[in-house]
C-alpha positions as CSV (number, residue, x, y, z in Angstrom):
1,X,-22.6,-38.9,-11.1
2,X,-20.5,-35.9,-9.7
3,X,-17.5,-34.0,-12.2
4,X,-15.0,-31.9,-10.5
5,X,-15.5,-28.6,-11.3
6,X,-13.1,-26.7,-13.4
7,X,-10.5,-24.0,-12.5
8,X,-9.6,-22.0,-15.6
9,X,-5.4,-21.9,-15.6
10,X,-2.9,-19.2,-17.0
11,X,-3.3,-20.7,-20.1
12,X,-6.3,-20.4,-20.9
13,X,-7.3,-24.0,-21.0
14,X,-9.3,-25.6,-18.2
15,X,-8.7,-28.3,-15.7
16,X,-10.9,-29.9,-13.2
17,X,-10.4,-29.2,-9.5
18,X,-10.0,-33.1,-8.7
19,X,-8.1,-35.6,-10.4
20,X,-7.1,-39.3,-10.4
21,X,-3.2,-39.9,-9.1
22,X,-2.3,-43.1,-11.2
23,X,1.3,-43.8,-9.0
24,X,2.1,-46.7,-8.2
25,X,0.2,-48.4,-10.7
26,X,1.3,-50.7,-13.2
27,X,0.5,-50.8,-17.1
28,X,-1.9,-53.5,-16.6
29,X,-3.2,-52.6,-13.2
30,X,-4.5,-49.1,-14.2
31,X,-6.5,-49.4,-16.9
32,X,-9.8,-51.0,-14.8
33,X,-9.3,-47.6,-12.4
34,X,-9.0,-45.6,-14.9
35,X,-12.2,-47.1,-16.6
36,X,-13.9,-47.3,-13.0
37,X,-12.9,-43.7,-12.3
38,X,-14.5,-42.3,-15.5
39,X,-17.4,-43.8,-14.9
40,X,-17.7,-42.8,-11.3
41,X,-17.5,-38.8,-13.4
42,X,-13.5,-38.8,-13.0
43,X,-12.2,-36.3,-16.3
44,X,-8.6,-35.3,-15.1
45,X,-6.1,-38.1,-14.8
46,X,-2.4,-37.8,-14.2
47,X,0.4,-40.3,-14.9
48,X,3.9,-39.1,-15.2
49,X,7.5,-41.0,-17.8
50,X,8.9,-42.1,-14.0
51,X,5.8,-44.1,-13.1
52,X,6.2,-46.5,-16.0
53,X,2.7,-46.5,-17.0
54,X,1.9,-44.2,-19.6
55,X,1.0,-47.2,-22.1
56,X,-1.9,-48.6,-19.6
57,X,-3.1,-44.7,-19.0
58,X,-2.9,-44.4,-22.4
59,X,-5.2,-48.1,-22.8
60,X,-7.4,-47.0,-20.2
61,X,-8.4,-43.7,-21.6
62,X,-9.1,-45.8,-24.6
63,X,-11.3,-48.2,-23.2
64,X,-13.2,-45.4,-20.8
65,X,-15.9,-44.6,-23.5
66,X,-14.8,-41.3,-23.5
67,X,-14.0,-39.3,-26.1
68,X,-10.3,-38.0,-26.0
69,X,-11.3,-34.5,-25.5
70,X,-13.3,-34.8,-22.6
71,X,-10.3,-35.9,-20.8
72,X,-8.0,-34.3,-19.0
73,X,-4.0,-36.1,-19.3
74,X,-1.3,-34.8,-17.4
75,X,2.3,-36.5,-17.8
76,X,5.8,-35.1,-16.5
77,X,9.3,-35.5,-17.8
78,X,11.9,-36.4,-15.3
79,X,15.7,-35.6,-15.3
80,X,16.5,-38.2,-18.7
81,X,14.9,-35.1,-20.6
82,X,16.4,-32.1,-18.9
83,X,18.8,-30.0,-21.0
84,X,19.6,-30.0,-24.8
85,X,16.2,-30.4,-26.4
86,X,15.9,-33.7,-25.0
87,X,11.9,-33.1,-24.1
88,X,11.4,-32.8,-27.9
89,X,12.0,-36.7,-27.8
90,X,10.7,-37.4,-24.1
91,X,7.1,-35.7,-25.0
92,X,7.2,-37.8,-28.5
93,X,7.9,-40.9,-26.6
94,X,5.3,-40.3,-23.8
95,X,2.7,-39.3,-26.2
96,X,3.7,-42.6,-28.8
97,X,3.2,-44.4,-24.9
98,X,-0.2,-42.8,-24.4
99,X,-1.6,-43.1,-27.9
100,X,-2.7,-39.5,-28.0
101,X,-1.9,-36.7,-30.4
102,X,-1.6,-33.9,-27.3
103,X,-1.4,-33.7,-23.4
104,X,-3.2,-31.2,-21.3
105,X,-0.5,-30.6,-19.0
106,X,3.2,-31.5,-19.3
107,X,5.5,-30.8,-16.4
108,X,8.8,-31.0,-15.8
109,X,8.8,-33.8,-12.5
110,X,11.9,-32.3,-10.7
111,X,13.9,-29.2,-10.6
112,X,17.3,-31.1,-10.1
113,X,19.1,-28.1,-9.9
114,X,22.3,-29.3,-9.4
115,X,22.2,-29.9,-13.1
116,X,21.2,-26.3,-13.5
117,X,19.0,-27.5,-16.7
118,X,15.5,-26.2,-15.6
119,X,15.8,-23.6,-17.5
120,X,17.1,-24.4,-20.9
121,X,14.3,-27.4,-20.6
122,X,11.3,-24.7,-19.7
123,X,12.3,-23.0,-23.2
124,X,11.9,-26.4,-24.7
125,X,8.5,-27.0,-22.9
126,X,7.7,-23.6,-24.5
127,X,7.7,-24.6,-28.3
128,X,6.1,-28.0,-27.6
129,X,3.2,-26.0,-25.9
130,X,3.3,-23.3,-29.2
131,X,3.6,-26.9,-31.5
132,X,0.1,-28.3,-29.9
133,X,1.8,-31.1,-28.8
134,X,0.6,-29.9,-25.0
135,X,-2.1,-27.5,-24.4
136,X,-0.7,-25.9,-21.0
137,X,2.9,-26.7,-19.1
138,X,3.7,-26.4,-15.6
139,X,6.1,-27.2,-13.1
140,X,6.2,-30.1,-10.0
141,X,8.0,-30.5,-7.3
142,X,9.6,-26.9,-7.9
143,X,10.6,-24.0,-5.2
144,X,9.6,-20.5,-5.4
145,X,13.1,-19.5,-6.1
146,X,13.1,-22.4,-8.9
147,X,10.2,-20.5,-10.5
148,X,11.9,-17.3,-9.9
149,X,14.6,-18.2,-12.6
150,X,11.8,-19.1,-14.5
151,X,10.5,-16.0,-14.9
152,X,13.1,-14.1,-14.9
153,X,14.8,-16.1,-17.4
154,X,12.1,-17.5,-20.0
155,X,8.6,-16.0,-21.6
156,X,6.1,-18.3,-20.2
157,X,5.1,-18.7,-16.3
158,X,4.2,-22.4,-15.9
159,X,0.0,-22.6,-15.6
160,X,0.5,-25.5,-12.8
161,X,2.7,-26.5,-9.8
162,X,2.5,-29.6,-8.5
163,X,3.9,-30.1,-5.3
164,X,3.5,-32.4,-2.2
165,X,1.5,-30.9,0.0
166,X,-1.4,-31.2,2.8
167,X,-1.9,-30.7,6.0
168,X,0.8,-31.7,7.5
169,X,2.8,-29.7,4.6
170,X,0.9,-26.8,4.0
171,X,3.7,-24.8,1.5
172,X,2.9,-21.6,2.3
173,X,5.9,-20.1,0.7
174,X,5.0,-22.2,-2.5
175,X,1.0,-21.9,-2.1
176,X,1.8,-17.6,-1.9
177,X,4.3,-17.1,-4.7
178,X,2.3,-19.3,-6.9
179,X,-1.0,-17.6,-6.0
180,X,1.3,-13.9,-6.8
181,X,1.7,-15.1,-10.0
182,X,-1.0,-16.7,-11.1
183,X,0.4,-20.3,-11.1
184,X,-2.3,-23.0,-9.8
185,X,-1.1,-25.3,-7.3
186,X,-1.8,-28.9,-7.6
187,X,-1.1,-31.4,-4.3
188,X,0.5,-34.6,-4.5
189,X,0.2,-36.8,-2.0
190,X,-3.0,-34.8,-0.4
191,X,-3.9,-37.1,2.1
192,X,-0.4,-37.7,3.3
193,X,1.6,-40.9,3.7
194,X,0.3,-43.7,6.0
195,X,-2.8,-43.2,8.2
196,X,-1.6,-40.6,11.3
197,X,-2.9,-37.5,9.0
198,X,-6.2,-39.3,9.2
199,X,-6.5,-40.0,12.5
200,X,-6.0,-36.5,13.8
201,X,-8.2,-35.2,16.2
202,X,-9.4,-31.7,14.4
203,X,-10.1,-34.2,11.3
204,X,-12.2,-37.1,13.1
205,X,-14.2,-34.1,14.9
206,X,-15.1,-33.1,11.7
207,X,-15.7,-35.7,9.3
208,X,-18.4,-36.6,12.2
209,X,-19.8,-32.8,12.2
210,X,-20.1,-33.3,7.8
211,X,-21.1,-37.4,8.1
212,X,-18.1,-37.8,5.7
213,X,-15.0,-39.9,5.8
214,X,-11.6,-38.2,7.0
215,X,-9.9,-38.3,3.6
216,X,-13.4,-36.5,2.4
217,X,-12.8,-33.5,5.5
218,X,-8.9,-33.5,3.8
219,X,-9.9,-33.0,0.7
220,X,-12.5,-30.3,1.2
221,X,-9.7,-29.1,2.8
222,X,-7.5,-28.7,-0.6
223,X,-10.8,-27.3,-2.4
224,X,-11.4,-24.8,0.3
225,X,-8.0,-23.4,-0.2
226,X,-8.8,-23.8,-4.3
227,X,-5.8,-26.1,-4.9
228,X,-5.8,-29.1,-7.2
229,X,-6.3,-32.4,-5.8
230,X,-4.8,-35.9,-7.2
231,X,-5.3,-38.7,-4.8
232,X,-4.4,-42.2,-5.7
233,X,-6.7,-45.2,-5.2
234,X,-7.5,-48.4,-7.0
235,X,-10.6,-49.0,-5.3
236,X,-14.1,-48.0,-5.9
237,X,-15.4,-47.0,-3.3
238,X,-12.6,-44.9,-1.9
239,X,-12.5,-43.5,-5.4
240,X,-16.1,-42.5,-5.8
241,X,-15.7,-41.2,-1.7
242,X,-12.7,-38.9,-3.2
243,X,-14.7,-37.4,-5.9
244,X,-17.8,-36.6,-3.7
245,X,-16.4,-33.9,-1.8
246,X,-18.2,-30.8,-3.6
247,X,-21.3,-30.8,-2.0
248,X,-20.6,-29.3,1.7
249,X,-18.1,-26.3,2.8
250,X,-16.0,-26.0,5.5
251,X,-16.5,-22.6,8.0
252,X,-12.9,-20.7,7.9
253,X,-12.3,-21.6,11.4
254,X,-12.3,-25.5,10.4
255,X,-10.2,-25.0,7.8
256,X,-7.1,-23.1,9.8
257,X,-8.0,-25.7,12.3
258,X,-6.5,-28.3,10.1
259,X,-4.1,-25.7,8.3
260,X,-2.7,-26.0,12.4
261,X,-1.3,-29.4,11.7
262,X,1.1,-27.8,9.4
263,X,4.7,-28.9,10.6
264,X,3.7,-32.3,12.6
265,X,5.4,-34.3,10.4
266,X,8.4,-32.6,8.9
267,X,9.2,-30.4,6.1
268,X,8.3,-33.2,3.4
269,X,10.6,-33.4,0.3
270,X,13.3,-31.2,-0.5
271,X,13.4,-30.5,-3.8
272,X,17.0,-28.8,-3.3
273,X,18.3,-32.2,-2.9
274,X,15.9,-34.7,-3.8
275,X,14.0,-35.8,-7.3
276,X,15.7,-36.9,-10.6
């Protein structure tokens, strides 16, 4: 059975390297992944208010076998609990949805700073991490001038950002600030959407040279830079493929070979104008 291995964040607390993305899943559809994933040595599982699925996460890790603490939970608040304490009640009702006493990580999902409320929220995020009721809290989907404000502004530096992001969208200005500051950065969406990120050249060359799949050459990719990865699958064997991706290295040519491909397919999200 192969476990991620674990980066240590700002925090102090742990987290492992690879983790299970549980959007678009459904509360009944993700509790057999999530059991199949534990088994297959899956500990870091990440679910989020917006995906409506918190209870089955909360089921599955229940029915895993597990015990509670040798699971990793990460779950993010969208822009319902920005502002005015509102997380206070958002983290109760995510952790009443979960049927755990504590999350790992808890991010805020979105900047939305049109509503200018990042901020005010991160000091809430700060007393639920000093309460217990999250070990470590972060960030996703947020800017380096978003995280700016935040330290500027507040006490804490978020341990994690979580941000769309791989080869095609590299986030170099996120990927350096965060690095400055001692923020881990965590990929969404690290294999891309559709198939095209796949199919590149530079990639197929590769996962040939390693006898590994494409998506296996992508993630090395992520682990080679020493980012967090959290693909999404609900089947087996592409979920046990994921996870075995900590056995072989990549030379430093192959990895800015695929680093190349940053830009072929847009700019990705904006986070200046989208999210909620």
């Amino acid at each position: 059975m192969v476990t991620a291995p674990l980066l240590t964040l700002s925090s102090g607390h742990t987290i492992p390297q690879l983790g299970l993305g549980t959007w678009p899943l459904t509360d009944e559809s993700v509790v057999p992944v999530i059991v199949a994933a534990v088994e297959l040595g899956y500990r870091h599982i990440d679910t989020a208010f917006k995906y409506g699925n918190e209870t089955g996460v909360g089921d599955g890790v229940r029915s895993c076998g597990l015990p509670r603490d040798q699971l990793f939970i990460t779950t993010k608040l969208d822009g319902t609990y920005q502002g005015d304490d509102r997380a206070l009640r958002g983290i109760s009702d995510s952790l009443g949805r979960l049927g755990t006493d504590y999350v790992d990580l808890l991010l805020i999902h979105w900047p939305c700073p049109e509503e200018d409320l990042f901020v005010s929220t991160w000091k809430t995020f700060e007393h639920i991490m000093a309460s217990g009721l999250a070990r470590s809290i972060g960030v996703s989907n947020f800017k380096a001038s978003h995280l700016e404000r935040l330290r500027q502004e507040t006490d804490v530096i978020p341990a994690v950002n979580q941000i769309q992001l791989n080869p095609y969208i590299a986030r170099i200005e996120e990927r350096r600030y965060d690095a400055t500051h001692g923020i881990a950065t965590t990929s969404w969406s690290p294999l891309g959407q559709g198939n095209s990120l796949l199919a590149e050249s530079v990639i197929v060359a590769l996962a040939e040279k390693y006898h590994k799949t494409t998506a296996q050459i992508v993630l090395r990719w992520h682990v080679e830079l020493g980012l967090i990865a959290i693909p999404k699958s609900a089947n087996v064997g592409r979920l046990q493929q994921n996870l075995d991706v900590f056995e072989f290295v990549l030379e430093f040519a192959e990895v800015a070979a695929i680093s190349a491909l940053d830009g072929s397919q847009g700019a990705g999200v904006d986070s200046d104008f989208e999210g909620h």
